[in-house]
C-alpha positions as CSV (number, residue, x, y, z in Angstrom):
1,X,39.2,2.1,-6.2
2,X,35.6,1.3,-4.9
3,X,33.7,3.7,-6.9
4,X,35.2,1.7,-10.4
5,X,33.9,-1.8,-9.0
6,X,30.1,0.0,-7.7
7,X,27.4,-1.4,-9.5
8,X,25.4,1.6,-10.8
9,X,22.3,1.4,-11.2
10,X,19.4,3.1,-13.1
11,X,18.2,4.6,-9.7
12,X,22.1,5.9,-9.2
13,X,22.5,6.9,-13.3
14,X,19.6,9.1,-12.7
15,X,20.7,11.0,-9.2
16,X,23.9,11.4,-10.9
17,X,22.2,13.0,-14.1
18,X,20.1,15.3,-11.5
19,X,23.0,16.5,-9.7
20,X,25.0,17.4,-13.3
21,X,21.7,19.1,-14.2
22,X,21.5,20.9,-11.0
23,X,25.0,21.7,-10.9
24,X,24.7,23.4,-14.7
25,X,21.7,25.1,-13.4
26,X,23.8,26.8,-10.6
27,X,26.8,27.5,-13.2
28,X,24.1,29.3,-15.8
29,X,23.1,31.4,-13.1
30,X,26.6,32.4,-11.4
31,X,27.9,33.2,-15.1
32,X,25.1,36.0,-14.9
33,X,25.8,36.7,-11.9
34,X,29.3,37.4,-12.1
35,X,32.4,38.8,-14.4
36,X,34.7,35.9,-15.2
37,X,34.5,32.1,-15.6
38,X,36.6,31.8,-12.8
39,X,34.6,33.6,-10.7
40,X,31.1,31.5,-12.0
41,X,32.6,28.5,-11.1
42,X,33.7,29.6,-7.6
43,X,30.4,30.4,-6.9
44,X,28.7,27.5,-8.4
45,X,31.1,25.3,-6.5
46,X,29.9,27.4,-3.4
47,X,26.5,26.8,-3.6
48,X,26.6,23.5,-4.9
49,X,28.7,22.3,-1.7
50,X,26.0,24.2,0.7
51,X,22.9,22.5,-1.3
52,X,25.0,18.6,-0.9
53,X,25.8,20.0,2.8
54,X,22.0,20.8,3.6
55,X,20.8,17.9,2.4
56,X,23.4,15.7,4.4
57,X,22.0,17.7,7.5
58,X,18.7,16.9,6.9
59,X,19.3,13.5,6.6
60,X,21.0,12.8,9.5
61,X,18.5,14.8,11.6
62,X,15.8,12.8,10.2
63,X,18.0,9.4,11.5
64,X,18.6,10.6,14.8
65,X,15.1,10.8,15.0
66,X,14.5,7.2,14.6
C-alpha cells in the first residue's frame, strides 16, 4: 500500500497528532451531548467528516483562485 512506504515526516507526525487531538475533542463533547457511546461516536464522526470536508472546500477555492 502507499501509505506503508510514505515517508512521514515531523511536519506530517504533528497534523496527524492535531487531527487525533481534534477528533478526541469532538468525541468528549458528543459523549455530553448524547446518551450512548454509539451515538457519541456517530456524531463525532459527523462532525469530524464536515470540519475535513470544509477545509477541503476551502482549499480548493483558494486554488481556483490562482
Amino acid at each position: 500500500m502507499f501509505i506503508e512506504k510514505m515517508s512521514y515526516t515531523p511536519d506530517i507526525k504533528d497534523g496527524f497528532h492535531q487531527m487525533v487531538m481534534m477528533y478526541k475533542e469532538m468525541l468528549d463533547s458528543a459523549r455530553k451531548e448524547t446518551e450512548s457511546e454509539d451515538e457519541a461516536y456517530k456524531l463525532a464522526d459527523h462532525a469530524f467528516a464536515c470540519l475535513m470536508r470544509s477545509q477541503k472546500d476551502e482549499e480548493d477555492n483558494e486554488n481556483k483562485e490562482f
